[in-house]
N, C-alpha and C positions, 0 to 999 in steps of 0.2 A: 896768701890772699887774706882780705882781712872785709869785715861785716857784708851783711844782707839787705840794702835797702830795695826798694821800687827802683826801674832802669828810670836814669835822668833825675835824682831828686837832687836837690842841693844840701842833703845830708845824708849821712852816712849812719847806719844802725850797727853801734861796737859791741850792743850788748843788752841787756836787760835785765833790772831787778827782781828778783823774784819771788823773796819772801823774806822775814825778818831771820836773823841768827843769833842765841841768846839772848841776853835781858838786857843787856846794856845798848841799846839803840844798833847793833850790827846790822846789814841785811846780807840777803846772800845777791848772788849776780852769774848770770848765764854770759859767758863771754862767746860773741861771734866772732872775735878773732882767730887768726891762724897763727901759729898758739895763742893760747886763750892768755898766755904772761902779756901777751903784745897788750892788753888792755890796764895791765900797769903802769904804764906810761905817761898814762893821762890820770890828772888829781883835780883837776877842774872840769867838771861835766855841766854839759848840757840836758837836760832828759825831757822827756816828751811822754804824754799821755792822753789818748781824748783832745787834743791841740790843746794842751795846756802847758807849757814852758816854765822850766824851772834851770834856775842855775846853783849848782853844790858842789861844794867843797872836801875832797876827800881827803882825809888826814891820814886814814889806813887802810891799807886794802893786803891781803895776801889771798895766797893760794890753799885750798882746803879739799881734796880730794879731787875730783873733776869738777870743781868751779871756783870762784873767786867770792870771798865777803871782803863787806868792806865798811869804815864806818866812815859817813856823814859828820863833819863837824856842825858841832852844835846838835845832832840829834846823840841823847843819852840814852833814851825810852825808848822800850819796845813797841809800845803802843804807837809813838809818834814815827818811829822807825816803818812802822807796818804802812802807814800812808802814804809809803816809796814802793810798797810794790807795785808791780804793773807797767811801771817807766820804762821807757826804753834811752838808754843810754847815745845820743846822738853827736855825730861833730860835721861841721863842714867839710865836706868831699874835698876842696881844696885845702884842705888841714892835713890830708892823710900824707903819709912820708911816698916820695918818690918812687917811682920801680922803676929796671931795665925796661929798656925798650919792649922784649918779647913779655913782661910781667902784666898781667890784667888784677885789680880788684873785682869780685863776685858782680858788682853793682856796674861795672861797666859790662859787664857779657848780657847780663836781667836785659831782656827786650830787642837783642839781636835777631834778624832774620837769621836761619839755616839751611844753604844749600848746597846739596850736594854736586860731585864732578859732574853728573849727567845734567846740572841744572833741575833738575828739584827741589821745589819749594819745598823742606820737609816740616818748616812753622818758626816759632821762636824762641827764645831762651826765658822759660817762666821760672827757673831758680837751677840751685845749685844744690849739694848734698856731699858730704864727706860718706867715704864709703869705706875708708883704713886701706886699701890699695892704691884708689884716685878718687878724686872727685867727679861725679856725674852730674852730668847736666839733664834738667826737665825739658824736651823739647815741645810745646804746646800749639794743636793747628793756629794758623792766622788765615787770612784771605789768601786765597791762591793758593794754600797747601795743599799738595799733591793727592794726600786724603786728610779726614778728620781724626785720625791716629796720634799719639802722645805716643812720647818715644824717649828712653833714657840712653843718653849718650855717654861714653867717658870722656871728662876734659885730658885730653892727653895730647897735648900740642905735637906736631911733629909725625903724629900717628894718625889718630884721628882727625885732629881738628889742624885743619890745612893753613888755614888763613883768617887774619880776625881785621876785620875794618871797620875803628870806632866811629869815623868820619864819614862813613856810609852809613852804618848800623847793619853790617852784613857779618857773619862767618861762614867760612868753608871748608865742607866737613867729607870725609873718603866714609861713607855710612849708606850703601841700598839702601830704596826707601821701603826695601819689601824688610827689612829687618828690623 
């Protein structure tokens, strides 16, 4: 699964700048990808900050511990490098590479209802979380939930999570709502 946006946005967030790396114009980059190399791929970014649009050119980018830096062409300077922090790295949701049918990006589960087999409203999908065994999903009340309860679920297709319907905006999860 690959970036984190708002459910329904017509962009995708792969990532975000976070602070300058060395003197030479580098910065560093927080990659939401799944693995974080998936955001090697791309050398032509979009970024977003404060609704401010920018579009840059990335000449290098590697891998540096658990993140990615990368440099901007045409930025040399650390100084001018540093007024990339804060961006968030975006592309168009139809830009992202294909999945199998049973495959979801993060961005399509954000904002699904959650019910369970008994029909329990148990709320909605307000994000996601890597947990190094699965990933967890935030479940957050909406109107009609069963209670006003927050509830972390494991995304675990097949197990847990029964049923996912983009074109409803529904999933269906085997999860008491006393749990």
């Amino acid at each position: 699964m690959a970036g984190t946006p708002g459910a329904n946005e017509a962009h995708v967030v792969l990532g975000k700048i976070t602070t300058v790396y060395g003197i030479q114009g580098w910065v560093k980059v927080h990659s939401f990808t799944d693995p974080m190399e998936n955001l090697l791929d791309y050398r032509q970014w979009q970024i977003r900050r404060d609704g401010e649009l920018r579009q840059v050119q990335v000449d290098k980018i590697r891998a540096h511990g658990n993140t990615l830096v990368a440099h901007l062409k045409g930025v040399d300077d650390r100084e001018v490098a540093r007024e990339y922090a804060g961006f968030e790295i975006i592309l168009p949701a139809d830009q992202l590479p294909s999945l199998q049918a049973d495959e979801y990006y993060w961005h399509q589960l954000i904002g699904l209802t959650v019910t369970n087999q008994s029909g329990e409203l148990l709320g909605q999908v307000d994000s996601l979380q890597e947990t190094g065994s699965n990933d967890v999903m935030l479940i957050k009340p909406c109107s009609g939930s069963v209670d006003g309860r927050e509830r972390l679920l494991p995304y675990l297709p097949g197990q847990f999570v029964l049923n996912i319907d983009l074109a409803a905006g529904t999933m269906l999860v085997d999860w008491d709502a006393d749990f």
